[in-house]
BATI-870714 format. One record per residue: residue in three letters; x, y, z of N, C-alpha, C, CB in turn; residue number from 1. Coordinates in pm, 1 decimal. Glycine has a CB too. Layout:
# residues N
<"Ala"; <X; Y; Z>; <X; Y; Z>; <X; Y; Z>; <X; Y; Z>; NUM>
...
***
This chain:
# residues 155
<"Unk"; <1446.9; 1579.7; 2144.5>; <1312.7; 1608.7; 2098.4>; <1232.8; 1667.6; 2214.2>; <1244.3; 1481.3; 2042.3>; 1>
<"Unk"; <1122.8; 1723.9; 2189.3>; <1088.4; 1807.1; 2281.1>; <881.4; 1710.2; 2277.4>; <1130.8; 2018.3; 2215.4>; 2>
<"Unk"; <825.9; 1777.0; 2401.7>; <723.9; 1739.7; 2474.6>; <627.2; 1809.9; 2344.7>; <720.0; 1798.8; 2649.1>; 3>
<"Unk"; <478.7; 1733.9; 2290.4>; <428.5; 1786.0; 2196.7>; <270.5; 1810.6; 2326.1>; <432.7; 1678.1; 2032.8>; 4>
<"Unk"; <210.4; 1918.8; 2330.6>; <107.1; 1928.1; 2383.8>; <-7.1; 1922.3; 2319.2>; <111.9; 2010.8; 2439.3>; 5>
<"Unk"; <-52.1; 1921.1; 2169.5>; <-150.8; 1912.2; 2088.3>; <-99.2; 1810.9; 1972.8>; <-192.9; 2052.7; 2043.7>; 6>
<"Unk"; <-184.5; 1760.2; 1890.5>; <-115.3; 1708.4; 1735.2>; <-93.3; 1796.5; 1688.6>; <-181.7; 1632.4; 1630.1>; 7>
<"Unk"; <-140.7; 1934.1; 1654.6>; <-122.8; 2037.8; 1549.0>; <71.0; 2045.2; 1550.7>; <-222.9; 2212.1; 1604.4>; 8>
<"Unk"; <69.6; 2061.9; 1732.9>; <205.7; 2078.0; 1759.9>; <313.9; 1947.2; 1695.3>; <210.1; 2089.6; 1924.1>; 9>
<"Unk"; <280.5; 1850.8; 1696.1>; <345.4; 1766.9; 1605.3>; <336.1; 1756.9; 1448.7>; <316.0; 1660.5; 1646.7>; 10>
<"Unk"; <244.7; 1820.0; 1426.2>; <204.2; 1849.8; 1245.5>; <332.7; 1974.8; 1198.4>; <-11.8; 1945.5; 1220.1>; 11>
<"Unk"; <298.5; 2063.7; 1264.7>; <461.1; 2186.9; 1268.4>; <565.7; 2107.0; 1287.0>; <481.6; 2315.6; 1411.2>; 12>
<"Unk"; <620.4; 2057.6; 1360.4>; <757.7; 1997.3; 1391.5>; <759.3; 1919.3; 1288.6>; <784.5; 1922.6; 1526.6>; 13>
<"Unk"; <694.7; 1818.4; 1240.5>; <733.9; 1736.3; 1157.5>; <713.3; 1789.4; 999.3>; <665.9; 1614.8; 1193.7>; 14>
<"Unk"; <658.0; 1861.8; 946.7>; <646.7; 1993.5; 847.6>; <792.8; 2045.2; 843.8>; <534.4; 2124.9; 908.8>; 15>
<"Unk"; <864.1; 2072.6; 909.5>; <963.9; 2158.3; 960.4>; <1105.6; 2022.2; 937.4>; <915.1; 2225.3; 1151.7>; 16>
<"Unk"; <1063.3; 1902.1; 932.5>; <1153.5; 1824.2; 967.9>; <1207.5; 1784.8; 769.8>; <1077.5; 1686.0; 1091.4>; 17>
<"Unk"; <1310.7; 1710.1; 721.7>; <1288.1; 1708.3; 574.2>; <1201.3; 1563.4; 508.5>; <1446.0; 1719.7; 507.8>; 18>
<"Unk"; <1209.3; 1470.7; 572.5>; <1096.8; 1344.8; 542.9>; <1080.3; 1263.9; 666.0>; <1146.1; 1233.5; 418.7>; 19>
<"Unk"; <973.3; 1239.5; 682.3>; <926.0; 1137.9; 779.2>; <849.6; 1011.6; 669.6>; <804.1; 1221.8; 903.9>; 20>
<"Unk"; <806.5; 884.2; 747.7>; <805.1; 796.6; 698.3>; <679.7; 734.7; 797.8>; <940.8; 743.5; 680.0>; 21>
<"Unk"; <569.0; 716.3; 822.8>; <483.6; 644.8; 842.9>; <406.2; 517.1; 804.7>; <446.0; 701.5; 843.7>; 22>
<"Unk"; <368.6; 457.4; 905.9>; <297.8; 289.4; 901.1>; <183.1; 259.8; 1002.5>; <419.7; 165.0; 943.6>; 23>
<"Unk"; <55.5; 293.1; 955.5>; <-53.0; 232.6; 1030.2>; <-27.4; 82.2; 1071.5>; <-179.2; 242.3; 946.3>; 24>
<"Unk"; <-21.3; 13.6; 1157.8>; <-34.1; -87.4; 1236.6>; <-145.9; -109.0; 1338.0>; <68.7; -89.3; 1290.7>; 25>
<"Unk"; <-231.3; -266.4; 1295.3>; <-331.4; -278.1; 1405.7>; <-261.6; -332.4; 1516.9>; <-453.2; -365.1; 1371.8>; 26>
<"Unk"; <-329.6; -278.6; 1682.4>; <-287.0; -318.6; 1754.8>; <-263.4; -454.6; 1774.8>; <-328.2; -272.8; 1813.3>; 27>
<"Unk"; <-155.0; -515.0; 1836.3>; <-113.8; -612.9; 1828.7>; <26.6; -647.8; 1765.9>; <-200.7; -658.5; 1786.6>; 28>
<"Unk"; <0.0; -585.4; 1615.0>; <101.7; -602.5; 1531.6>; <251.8; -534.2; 1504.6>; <42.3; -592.2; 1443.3>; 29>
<"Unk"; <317.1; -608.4; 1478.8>; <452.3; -496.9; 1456.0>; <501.6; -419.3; 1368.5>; <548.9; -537.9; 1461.1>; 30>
<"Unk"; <575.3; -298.7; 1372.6>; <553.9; -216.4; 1287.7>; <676.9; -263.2; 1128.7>; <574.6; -63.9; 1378.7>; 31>
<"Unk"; <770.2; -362.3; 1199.5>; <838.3; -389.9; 1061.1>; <794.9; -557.8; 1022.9>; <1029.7; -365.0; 1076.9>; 32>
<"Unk"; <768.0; -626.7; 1030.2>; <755.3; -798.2; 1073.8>; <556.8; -818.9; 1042.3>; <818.6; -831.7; 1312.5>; 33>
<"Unk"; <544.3; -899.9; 1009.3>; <450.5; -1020.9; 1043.7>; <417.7; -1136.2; 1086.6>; <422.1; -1044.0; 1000.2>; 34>
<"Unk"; <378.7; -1135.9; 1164.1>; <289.6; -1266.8; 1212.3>; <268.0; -1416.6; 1140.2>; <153.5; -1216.5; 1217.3>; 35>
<"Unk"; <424.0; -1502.3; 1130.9>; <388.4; -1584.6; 979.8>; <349.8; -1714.4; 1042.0>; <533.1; -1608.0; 852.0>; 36>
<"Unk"; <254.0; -1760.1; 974.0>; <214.9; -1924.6; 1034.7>; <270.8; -2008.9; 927.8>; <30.1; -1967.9; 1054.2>; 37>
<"Unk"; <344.6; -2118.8; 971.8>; <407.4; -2199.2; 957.4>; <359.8; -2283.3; 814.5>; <409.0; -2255.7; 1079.6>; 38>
<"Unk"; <214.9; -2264.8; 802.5>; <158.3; -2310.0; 685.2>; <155.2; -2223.4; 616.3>; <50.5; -2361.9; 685.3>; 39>
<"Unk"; <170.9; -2085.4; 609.0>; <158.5; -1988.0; 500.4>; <321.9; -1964.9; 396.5>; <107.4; -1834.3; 589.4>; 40>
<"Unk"; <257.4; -1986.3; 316.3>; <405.0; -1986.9; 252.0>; <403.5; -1836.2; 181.3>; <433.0; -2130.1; 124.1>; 41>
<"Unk"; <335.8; -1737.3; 230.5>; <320.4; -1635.2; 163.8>; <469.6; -1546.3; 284.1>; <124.9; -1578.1; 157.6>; 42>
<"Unk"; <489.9; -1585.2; 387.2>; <555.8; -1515.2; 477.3>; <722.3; -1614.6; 480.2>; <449.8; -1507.9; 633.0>; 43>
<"Unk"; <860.3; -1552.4; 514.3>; <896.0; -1599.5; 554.4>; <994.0; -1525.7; 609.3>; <895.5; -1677.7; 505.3>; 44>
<"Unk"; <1000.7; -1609.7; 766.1>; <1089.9; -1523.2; 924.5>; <1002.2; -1396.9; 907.1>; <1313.4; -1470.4; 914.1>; 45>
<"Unk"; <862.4; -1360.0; 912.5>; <802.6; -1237.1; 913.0>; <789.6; -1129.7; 792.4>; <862.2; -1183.3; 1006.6>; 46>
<"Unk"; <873.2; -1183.3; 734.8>; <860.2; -1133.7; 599.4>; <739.3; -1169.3; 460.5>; <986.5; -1171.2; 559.9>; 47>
<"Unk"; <681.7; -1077.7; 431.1>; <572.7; -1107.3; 345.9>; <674.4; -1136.3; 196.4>; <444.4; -962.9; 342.3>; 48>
<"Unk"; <664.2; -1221.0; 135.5>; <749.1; -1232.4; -18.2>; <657.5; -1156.3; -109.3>; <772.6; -1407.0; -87.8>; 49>
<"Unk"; <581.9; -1074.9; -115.8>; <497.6; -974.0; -182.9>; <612.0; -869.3; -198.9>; <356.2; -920.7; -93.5>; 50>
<"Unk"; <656.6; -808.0; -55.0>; <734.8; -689.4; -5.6>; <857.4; -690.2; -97.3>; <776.2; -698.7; 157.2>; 51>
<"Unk"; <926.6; -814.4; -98.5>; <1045.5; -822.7; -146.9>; <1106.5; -845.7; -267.7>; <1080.6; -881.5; -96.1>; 52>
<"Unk"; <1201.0; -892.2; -306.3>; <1250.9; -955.5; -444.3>; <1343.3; -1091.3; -385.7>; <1360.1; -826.7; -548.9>; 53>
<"Unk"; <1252.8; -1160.1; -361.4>; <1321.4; -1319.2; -320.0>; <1402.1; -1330.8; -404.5>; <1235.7; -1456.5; -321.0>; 54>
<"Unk"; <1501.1; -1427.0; -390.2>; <1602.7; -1522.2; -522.0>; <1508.6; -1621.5; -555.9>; <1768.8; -1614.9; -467.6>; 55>
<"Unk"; <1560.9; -1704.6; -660.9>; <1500.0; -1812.1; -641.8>; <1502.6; -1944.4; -561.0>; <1499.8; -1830.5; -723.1>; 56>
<"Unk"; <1636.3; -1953.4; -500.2>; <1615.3; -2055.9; -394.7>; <1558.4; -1963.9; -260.4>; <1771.1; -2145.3; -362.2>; 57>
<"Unk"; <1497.5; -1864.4; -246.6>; <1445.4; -1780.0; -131.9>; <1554.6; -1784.4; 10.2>; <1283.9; -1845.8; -91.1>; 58>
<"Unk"; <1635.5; -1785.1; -51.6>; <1728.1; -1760.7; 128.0>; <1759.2; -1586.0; 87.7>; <1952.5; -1895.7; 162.0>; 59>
<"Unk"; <1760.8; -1558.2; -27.1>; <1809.9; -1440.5; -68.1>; <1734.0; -1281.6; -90.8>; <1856.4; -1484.2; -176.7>; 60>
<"Unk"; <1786.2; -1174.4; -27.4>; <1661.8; -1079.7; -93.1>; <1753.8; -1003.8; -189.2>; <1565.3; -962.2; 27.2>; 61>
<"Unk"; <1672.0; -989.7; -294.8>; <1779.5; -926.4; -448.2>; <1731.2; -773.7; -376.0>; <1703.7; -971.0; -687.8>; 62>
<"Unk"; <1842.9; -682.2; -440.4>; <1826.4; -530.5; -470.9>; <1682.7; -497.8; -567.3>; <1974.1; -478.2; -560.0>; 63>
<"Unk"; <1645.0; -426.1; -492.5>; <1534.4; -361.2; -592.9>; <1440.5; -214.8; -523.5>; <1410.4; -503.1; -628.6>; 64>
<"Unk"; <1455.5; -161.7; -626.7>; <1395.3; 21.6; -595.9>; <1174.4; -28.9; -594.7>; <1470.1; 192.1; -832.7>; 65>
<"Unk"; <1190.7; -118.8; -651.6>; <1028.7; -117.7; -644.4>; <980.6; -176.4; -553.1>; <959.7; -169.5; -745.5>; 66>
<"Unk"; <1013.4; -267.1; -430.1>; <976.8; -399.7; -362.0>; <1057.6; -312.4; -208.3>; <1065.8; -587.1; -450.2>; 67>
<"Unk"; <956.9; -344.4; -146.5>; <990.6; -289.8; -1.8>; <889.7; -259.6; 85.8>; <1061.8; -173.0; -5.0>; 68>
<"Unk"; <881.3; -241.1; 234.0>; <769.9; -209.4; 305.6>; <765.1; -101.3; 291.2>; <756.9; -238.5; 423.2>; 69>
<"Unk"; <577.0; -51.3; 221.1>; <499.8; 42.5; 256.0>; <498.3; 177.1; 354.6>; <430.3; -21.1; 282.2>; 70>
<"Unk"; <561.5; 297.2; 327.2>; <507.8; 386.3; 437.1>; <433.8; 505.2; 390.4>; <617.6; 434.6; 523.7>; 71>
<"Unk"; <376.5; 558.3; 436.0>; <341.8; 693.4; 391.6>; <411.9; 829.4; 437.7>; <212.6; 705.4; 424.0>; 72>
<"Unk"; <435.0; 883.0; 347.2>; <518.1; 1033.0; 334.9>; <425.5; 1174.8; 382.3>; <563.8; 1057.9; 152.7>; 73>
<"Unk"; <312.6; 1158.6; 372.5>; <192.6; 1265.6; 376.4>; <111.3; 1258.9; 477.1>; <105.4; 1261.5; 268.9>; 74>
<"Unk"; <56.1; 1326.4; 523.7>; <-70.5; 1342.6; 663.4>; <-172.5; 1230.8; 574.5>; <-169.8; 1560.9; 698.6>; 75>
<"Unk"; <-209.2; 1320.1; 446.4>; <-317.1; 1268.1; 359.3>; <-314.0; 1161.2; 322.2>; <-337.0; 1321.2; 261.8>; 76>
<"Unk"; <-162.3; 1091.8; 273.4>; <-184.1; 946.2; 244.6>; <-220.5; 875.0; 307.6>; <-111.3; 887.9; 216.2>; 77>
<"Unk"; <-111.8; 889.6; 470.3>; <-140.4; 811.5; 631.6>; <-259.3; 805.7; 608.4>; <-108.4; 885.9; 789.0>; 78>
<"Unk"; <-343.4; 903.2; 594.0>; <-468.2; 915.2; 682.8>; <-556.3; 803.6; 622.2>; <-545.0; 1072.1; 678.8>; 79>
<"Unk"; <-540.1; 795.4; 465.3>; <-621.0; 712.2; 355.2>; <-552.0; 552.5; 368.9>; <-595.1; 789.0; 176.5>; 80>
<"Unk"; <-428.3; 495.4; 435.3>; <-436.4; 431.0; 480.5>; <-498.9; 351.4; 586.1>; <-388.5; 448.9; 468.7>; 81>
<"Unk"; <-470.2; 481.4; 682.5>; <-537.7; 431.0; 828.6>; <-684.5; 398.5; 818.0>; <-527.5; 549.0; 947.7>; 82>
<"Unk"; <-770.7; 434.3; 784.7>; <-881.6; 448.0; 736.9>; <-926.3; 322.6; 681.1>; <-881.1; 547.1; 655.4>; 83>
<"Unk"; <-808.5; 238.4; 571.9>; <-816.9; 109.4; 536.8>; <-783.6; 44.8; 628.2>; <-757.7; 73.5; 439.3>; 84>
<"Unk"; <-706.3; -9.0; 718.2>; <-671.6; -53.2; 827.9>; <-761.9; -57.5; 888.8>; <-590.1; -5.8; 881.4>; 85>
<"Unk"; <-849.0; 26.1; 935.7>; <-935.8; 49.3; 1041.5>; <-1072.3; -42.9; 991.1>; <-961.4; 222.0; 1063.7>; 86>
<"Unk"; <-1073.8; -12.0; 829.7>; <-1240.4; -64.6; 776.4>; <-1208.0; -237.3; 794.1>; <-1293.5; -8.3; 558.9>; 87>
<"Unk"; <-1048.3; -322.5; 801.5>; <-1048.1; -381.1; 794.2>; <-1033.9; -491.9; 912.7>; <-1010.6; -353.7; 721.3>; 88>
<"Unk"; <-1016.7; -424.1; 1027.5>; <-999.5; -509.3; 1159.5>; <-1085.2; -388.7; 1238.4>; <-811.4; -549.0; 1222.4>; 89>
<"Unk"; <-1200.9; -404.8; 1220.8>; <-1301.4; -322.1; 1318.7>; <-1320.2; -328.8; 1459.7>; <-1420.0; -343.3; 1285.1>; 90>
<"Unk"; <-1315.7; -266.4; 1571.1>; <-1315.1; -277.9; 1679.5>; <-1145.7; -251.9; 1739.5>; <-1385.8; -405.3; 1697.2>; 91>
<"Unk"; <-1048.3; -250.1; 1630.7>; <-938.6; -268.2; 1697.1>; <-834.0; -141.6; 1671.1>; <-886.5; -403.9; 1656.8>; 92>
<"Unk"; <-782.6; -70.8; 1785.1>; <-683.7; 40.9; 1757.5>; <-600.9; 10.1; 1639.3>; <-590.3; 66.2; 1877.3>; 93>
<"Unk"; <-582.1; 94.2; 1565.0>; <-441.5; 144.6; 1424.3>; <-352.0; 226.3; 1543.2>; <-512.0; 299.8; 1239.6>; 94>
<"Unk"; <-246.7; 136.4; 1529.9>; <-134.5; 316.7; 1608.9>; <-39.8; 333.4; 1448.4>; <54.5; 261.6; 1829.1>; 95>
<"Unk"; <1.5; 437.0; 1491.4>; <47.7; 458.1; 1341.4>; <237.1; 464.8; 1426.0>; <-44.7; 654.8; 1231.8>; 96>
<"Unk"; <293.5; 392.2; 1351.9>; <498.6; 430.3; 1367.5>; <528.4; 502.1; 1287.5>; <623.2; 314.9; 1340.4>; 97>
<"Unk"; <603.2; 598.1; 1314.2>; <672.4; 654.8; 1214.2>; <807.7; 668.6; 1268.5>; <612.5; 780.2; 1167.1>; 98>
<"Unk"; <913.4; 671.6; 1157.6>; <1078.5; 688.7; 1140.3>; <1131.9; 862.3; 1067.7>; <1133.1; 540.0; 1007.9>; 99>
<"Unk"; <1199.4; 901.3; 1046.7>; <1257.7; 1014.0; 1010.0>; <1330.9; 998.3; 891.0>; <1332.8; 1061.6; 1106.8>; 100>
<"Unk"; <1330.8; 1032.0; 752.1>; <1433.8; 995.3; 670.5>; <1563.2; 964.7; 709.6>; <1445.2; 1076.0; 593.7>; 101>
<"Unk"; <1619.6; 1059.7; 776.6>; <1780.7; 1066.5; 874.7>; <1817.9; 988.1; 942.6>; <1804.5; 1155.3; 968.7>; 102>
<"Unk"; <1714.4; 952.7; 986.9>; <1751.3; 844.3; 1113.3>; <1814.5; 733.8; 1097.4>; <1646.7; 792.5; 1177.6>; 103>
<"Unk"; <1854.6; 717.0; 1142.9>; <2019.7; 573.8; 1142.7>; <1959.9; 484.1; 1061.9>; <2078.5; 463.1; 1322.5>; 104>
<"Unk"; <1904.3; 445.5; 919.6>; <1883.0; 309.9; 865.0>; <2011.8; 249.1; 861.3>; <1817.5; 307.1; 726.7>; 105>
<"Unk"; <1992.5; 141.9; 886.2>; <2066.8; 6.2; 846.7>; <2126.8; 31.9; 703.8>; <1957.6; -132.8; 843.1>; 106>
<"Unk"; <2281.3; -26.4; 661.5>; <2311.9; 6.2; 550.3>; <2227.0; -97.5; 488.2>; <2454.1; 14.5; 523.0>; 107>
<"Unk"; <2274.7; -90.2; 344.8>; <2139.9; -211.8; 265.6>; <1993.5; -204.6; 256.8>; <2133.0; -345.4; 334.7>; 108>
<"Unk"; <1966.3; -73.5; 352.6>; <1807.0; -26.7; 308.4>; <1858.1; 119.0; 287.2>; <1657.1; -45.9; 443.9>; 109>
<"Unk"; <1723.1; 151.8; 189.8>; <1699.0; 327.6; 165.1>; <1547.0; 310.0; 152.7>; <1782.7; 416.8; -0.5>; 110>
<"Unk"; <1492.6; 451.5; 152.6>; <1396.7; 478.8; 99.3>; <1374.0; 550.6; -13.1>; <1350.0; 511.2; 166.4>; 111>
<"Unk"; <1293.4; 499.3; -113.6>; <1265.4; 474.5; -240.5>; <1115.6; 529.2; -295.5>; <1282.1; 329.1; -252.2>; 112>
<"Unk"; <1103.8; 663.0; -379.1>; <948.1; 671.8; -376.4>; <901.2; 562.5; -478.2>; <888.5; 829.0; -421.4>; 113>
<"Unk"; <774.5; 520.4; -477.4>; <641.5; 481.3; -499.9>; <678.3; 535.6; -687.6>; <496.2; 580.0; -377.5>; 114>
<"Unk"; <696.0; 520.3; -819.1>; <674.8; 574.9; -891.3>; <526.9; 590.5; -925.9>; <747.1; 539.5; -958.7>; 115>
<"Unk"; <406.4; 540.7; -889.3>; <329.4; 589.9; -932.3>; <259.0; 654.9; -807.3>; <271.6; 508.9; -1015.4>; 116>
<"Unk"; <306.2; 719.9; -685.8>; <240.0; 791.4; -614.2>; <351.4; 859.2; -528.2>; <134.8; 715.7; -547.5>; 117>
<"Unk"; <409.8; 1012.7; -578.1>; <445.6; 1047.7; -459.5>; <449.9; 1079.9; -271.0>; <447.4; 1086.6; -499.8>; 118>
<"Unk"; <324.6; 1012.1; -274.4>; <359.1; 1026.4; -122.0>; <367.0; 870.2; -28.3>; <228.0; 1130.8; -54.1>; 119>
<"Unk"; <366.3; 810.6; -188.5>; <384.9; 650.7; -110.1>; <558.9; 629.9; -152.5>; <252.3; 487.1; -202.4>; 120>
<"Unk"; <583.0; 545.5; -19.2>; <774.5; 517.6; 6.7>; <745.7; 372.3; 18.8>; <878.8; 598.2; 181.7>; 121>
<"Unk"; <894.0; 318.8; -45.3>; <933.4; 194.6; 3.5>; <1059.1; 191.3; 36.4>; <910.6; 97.6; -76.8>; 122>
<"Unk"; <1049.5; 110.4; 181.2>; <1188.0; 76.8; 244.8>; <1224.8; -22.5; 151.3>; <1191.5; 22.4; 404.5>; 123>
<"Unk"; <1313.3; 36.5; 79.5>; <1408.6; -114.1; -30.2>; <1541.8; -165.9; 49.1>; <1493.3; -42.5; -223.7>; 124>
<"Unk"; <1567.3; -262.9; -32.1>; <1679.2; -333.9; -11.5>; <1764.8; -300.7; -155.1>; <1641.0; -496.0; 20.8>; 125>
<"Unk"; <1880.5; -243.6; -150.3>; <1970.8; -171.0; -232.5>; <2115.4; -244.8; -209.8>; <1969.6; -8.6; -191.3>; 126>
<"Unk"; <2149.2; -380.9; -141.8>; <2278.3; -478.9; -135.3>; <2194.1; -619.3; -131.3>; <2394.1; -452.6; 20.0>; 127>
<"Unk"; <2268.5; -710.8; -197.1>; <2182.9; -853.0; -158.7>; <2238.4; -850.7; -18.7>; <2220.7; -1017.3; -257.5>; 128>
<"Unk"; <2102.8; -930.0; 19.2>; <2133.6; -967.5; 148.0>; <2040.9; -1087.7; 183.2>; <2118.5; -847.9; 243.9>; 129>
<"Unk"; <2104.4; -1210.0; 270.3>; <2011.6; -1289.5; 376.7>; <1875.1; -1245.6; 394.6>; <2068.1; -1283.6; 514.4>; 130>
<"Unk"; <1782.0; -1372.3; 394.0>; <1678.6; -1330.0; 451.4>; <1632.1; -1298.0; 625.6>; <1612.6; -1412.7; 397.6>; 131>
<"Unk"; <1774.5; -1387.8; 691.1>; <1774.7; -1338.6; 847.2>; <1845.1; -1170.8; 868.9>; <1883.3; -1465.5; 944.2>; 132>
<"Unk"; <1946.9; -1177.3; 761.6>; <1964.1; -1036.2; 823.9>; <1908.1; -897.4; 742.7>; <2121.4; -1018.9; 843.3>; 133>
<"Unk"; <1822.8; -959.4; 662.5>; <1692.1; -816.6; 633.4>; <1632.6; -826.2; 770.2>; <1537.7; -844.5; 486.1>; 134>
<"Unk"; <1578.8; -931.6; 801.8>; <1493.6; -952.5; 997.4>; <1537.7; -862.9; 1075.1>; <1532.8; -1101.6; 1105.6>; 135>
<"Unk"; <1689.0; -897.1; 1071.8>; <1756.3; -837.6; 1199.6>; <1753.8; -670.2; 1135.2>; <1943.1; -917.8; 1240.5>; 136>
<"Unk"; <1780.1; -629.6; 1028.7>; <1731.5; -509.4; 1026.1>; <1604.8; -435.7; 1063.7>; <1744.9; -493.5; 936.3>; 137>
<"Unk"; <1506.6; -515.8; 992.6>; <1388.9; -420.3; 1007.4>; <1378.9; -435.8; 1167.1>; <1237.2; -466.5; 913.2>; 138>
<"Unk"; <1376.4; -531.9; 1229.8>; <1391.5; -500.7; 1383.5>; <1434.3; -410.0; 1439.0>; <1448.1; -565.6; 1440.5>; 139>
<"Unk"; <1576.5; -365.0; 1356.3>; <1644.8; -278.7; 1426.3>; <1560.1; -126.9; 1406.7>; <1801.2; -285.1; 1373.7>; 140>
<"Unk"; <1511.9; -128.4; 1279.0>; <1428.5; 3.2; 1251.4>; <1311.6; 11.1; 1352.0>; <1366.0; 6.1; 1095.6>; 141>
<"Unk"; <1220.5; -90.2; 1351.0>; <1146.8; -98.4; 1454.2>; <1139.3; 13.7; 1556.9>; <1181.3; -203.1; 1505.8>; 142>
<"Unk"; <1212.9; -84.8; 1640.7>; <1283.5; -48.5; 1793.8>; <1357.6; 161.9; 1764.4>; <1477.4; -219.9; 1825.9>; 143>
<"Unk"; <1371.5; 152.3; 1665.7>; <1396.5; 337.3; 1678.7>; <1274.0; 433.8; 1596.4>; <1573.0; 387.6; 1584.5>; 144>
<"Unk"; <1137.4; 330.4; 1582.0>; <1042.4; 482.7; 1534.1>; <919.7; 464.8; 1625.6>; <978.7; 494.1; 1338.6>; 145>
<"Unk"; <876.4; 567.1; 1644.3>; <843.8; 633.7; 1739.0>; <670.7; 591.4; 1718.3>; <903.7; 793.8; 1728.8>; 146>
<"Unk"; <588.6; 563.3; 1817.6>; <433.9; 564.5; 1813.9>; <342.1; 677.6; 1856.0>; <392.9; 464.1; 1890.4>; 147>
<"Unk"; <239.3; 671.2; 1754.0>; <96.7; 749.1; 1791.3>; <4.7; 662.4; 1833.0>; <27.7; 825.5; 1676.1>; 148>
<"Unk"; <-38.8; 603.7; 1938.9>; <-139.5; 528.2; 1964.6>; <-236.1; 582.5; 1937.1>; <-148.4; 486.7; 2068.4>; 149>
<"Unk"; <-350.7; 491.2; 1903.4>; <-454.2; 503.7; 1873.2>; <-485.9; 580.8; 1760.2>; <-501.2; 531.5; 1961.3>; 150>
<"Unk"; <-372.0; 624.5; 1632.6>; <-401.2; 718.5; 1556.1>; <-498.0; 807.8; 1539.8>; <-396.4; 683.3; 1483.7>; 151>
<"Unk"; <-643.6; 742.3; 1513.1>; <-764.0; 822.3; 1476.7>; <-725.8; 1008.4; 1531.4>; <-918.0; 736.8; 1574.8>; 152>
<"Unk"; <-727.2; 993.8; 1615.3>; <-720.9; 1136.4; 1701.6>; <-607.6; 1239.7; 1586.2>; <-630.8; 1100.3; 1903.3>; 153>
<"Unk"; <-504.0; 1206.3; 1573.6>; <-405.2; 1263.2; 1486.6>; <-476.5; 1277.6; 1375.2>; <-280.9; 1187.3; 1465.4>; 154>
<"Unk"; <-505.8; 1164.4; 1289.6>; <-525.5; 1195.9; 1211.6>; <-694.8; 1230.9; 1124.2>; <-445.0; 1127.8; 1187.7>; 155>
***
């Protein structure tokens, strides 16, 4: 990959590229995982059970095209995210991550559009799998997409 000297210059390259995948994140936070407190039973190992298709004894995440983490596909969607992010933890940087369609996912995830909004994606889970080793995946995605600090400026 090459040195970007403006955003515009990253707006071309990634235009040029066939899908990218974006995630506003407030600083602090990580771009695949949450922050779960021990009393919230809404999270578990970082995982929001909103995102997913638990089993019913919850050690399990079922296959499913509708249930998955959030990214945006579009400048315009990002941007109408970030924007929420921002109205909602005031004072505090959004960096935005983004991944590449291509890029090495983990088998057992794809990305999946949004049926009621093309430019919204979900990272699904498409094999049952553990709820530790969905973790150890999205970690692994993590650790290979790339940051815009401080978004605003980009976008």
């Amino acid at each position: 990959m090459q040195q970007f000297k403006t955003l515009e210059d990253l707006r071309q390259y990634l235009s040029r590229l066939e899908k990218w995948f974006g995630r506003p994140i407030v600083d602090g936070g990580h771009p695949t995982l949450y922050f779960d407190n021990p009393n919230d039973s809404r999270f578990v190992l970082g995982i929001r059970r909103d995102d997913y298709l638990f089993s019913q004894c919850g050690n399990w995440i079922e296959p499913s095209r509708g249930h998955g983490l959030s990214f945006s596909a579009s400048w315009r969607h990002l941007k109408g995210i970030y924007r929420l992010k921002g109205k909602h933890n005031p004072g505090k940087a959004v960096h935005v991550y983004w991944v590449l369609e291509k890029a090495d996912i983990p088998s057992g995830l794809e990305f999946h559009p949004d049926p009621d909004d093309d430019a919204h994606y979900y990272l699904c889970v498409v094999e049952r799998m553990r709820v530790d080793e969905l973790r150890q995946k999205l970690l692994w995605v993590a650790d290979r997409m790339a940051m815009i600090r401080d978004g605003q400026v980009a976008l």
